[in-house]
C-alpha positions in Angstrom: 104.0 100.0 35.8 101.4 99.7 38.6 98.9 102.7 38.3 96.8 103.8 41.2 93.7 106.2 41.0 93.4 109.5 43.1 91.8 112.9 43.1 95.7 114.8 43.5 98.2 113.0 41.5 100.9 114.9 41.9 100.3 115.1 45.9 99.7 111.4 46.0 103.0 110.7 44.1 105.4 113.2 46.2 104.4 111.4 49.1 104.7 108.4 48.0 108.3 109.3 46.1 109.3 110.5 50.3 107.9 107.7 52.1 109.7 104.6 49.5 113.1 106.9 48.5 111.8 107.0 44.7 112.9 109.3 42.2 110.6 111.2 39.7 110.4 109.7 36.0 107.8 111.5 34.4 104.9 113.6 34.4 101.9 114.6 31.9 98.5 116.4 32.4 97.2 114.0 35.1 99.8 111.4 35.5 102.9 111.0 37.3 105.4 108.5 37.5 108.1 107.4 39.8 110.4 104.6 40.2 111.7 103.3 43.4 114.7 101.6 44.1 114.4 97.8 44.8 111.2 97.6 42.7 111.2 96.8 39.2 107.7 98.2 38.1 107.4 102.2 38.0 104.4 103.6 40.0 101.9 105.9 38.5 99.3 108.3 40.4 96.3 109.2 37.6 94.6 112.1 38.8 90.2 110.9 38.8 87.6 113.1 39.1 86.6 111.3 42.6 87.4 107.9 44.4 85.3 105.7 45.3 84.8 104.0 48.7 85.7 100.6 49.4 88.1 98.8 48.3 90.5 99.3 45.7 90.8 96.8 42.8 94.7 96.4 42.8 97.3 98.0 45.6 100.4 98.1 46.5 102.1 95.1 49.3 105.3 96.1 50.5 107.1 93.6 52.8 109.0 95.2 55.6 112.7 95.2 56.1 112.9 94.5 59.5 110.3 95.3 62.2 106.5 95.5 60.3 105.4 97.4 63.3 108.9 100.4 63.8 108.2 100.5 59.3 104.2 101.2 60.1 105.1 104.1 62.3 106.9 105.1 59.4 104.6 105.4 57.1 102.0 106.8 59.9 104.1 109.5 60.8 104.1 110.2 57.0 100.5 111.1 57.1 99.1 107.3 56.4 96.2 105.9 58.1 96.2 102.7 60.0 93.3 100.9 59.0 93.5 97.4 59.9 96.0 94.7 61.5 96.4 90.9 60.3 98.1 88.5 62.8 96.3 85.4 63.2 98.9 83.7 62.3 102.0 83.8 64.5 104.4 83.7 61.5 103.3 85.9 59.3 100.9 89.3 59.2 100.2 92.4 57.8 99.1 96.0 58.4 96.5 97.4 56.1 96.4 101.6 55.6 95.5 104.3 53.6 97.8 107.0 52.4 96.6 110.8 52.5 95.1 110.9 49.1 92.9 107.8 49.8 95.1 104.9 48.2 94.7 101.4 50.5 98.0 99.6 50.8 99.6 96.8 53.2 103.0 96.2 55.1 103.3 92.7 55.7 106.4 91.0 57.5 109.3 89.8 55.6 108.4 86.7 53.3 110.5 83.7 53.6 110.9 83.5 50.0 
């Protein structure tokens, strides 16, 4: 399981269970689970008393399924912030944001492997 820190837990992880087609798989005082389909490892959101600025220790790097850019808007739409864009090189980038409860992840293009 890949935990990620934030102030609403159960917020963070309905948003994120919308925006990736997950399904619940558990919840406790403070924690909630979810697995989504395509990814082996569940996702928990553990509620913290704050978050700190900066940047977070370990996140989350999805790799689109088609256009990086069309999936962005996605995720935008959603209520995500766009934070930064990666493109130097012509083959390969990636779109950093920041979901509403203040968790950083990236959308890159598709990897060749």
């Amino acid at each position: 399981m890949i935990t990620l820190d934030t102030v609403d837990e159960q917020s963070a992880a309905a948003w994120w269970r919308a925006v990736l087609g997950g399904k619940y798989a558990g919840q406790y005082p403070g924690f909630t689970m979810i697995r989504v389909p395509g990814f082996s490892a569940m996702l928990g959101f553990q509620k913290v008393p704050e978050v700190t600025a900066g940047k977070n220790r370990v996140h989350l790097d999805l790799s689109a399924t088609s256009d990086r850019a069309r999936e962005v808007e996605i995720f935008v739409k959603a209520g995500a912030t766009r934070l930064e864009e990666h493109c130097d090189d012509p083959d390969f980038g990636w779109s950093v944001l920041r979901d509403p409860y203040g968790i950083v992840f990236c959308i890159s293009d598709q990897h060749d492997q």
